[in-house]
C-alpha positions, -999 to 999 in steps of 0.1 A, spaced: -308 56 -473 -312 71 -437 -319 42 -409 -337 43 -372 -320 20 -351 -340 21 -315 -314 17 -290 -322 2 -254 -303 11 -224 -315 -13 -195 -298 -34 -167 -323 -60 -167 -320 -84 -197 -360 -91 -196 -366 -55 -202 -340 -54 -228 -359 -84 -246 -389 -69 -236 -382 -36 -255 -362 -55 -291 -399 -76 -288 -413 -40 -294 -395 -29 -323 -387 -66 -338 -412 -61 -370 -403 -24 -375 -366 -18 -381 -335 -41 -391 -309 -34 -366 -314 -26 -326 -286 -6 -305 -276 -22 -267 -263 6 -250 -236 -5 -218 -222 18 -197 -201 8 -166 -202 39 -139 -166 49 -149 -170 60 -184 -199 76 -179 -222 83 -148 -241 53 -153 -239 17 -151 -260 -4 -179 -237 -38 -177 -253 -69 -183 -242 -105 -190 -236 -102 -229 -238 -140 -233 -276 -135 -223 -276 -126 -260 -265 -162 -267 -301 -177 -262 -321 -146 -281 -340 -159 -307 -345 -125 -330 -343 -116 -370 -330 -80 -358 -292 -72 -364 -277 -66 -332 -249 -36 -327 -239 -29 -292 -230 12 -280 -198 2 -250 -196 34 -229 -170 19 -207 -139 26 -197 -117 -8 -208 -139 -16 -245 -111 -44 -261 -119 -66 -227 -155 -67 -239 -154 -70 -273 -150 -109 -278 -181 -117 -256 -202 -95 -273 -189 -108 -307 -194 -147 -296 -229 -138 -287 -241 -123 -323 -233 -88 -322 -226 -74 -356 -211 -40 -345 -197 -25 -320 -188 7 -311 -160 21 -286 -159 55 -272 -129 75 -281 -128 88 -246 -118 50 -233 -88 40 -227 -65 14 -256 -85 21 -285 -59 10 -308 -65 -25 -285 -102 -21 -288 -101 -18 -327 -80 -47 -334 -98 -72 -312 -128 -64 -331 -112 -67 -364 -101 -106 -351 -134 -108 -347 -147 -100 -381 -171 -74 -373 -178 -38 -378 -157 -14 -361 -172 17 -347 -159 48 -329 -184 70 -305 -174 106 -299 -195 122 -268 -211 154 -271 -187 176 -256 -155 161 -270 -137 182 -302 -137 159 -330 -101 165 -337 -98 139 -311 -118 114 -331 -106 130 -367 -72 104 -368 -94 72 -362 -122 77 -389 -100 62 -425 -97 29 -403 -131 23 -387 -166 11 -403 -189 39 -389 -191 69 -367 -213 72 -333 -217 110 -324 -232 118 -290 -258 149 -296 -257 147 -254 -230 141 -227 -228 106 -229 -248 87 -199 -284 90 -195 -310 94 -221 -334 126 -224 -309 153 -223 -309 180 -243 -299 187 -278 -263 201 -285 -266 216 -317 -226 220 -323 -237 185 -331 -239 195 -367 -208 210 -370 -194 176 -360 -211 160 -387 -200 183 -411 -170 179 -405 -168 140 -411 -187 142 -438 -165 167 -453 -129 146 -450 -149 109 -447 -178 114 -471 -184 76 -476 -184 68 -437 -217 60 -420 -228 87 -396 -248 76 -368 -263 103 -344 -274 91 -310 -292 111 -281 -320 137 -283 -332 120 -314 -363 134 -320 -381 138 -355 -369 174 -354 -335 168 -342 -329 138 -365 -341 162 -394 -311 185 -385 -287 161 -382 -294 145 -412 -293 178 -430 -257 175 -419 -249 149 -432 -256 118 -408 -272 87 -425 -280 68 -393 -304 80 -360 -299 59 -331 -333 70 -307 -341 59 -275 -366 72 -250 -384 94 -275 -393 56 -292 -400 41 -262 -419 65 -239 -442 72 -271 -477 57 -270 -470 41 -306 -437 34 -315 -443 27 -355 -458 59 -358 -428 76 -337 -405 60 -358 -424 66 -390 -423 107 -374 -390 104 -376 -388 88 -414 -413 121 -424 -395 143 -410 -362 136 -429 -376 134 -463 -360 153 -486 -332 156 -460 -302 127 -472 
């Protein structure tokens, strides 16, 4: 079965809560996306144990585009996130996946869009899902990178049981491709939130990959 899992990239925790209040009664998991300025050209970071205090029935899985992901991972596990995913472009990744399993949670790996996935290809038999970038990694509404599928493809091919989750560009036509592909998960950001009605953007989304998985 093929999920939407909104994901929120905001500084400000309010408008973080303000956006998982939008989407609380639609989905089952939400994505926090962090970046810290040296990973990527952005900087997301906010105080993870704000989490602590939010009252929510969502599952929570947080996206670390930053450079040092194992120094993170234990305050976003003590503050009720589920999974977590590293990028493979970080640095101690091997660190990064063993302080996550301490921490009894699933492990993910991101790949960014421009990245070969024979960098990511001797990870995937020890990690719980896959994050492909469909974008350079960074700022939401960039455009599609179709050698996207042949990424997917790929995993699918040598990891056919591992979640694929596809993040960036999601649109209902672009999550329709991916999920041709092979991807089971579609992680969507600003075409959910800049949309007048979000159900009915993430129902879009649900029609259009019918008949896809």
């Amino acid at each position: 079965m093929v999920e939407v899992i909104p994901a929120i990239l905001e500084k400000d925790f309010s408008e973080i809560e303000k956006k998982i209040r939008l989407v609380e009664n639609l989905v089952e998991w939400v994505q926090i996306d962090v970046a810290d300025g040296l990973l990527v050209p952005n900087d997301s970071k906010t105080d993870p144990s704000s989490f602590k205090n939010l009252k929510t029935k969502l599952n929570l899985e947080v996206h670390l585009m930053v450079k040092e992901p194992a120094k993170l991972v234990a305050v976003y596990a003590d503050s009720g996130f589920k999974r977590i995913y590293a990028h493979i472009e970080a640095e101690g990744i091997d660190d990064f996946m063993a302080e996550a399993y301490k921490k009894n949670i699933e492990v993910g790996l991101a790949i960014d869009g421009p990245t070969p996935y024979e960098k990511i290809a001797p990870y995937l038999d020890n990690i719980d899902a896959v994050l492909i970038m469909a974008i350079k990694a960074g700022f939401s509404g960039q455009p599609y990178m179709p050698a996207t599928e042949d990424k997917i493809k790929k995993i699918k091919e040598a990891f056919f049981d591992l979640p694929i989750c596809v993040d960036g560009a999601m649109t209902a036509e672009n999550a329709a491709k991916v999920i041709s592909a092979g991807a089971s998960r579609i992680n969507s950001n600003s075409y959910l939130f800049n949309a007048p009605d979000i159900k009915k953007a993430i129902e879009s989304i649900i029609e259009s990959i019918q008949g896809q998985a």
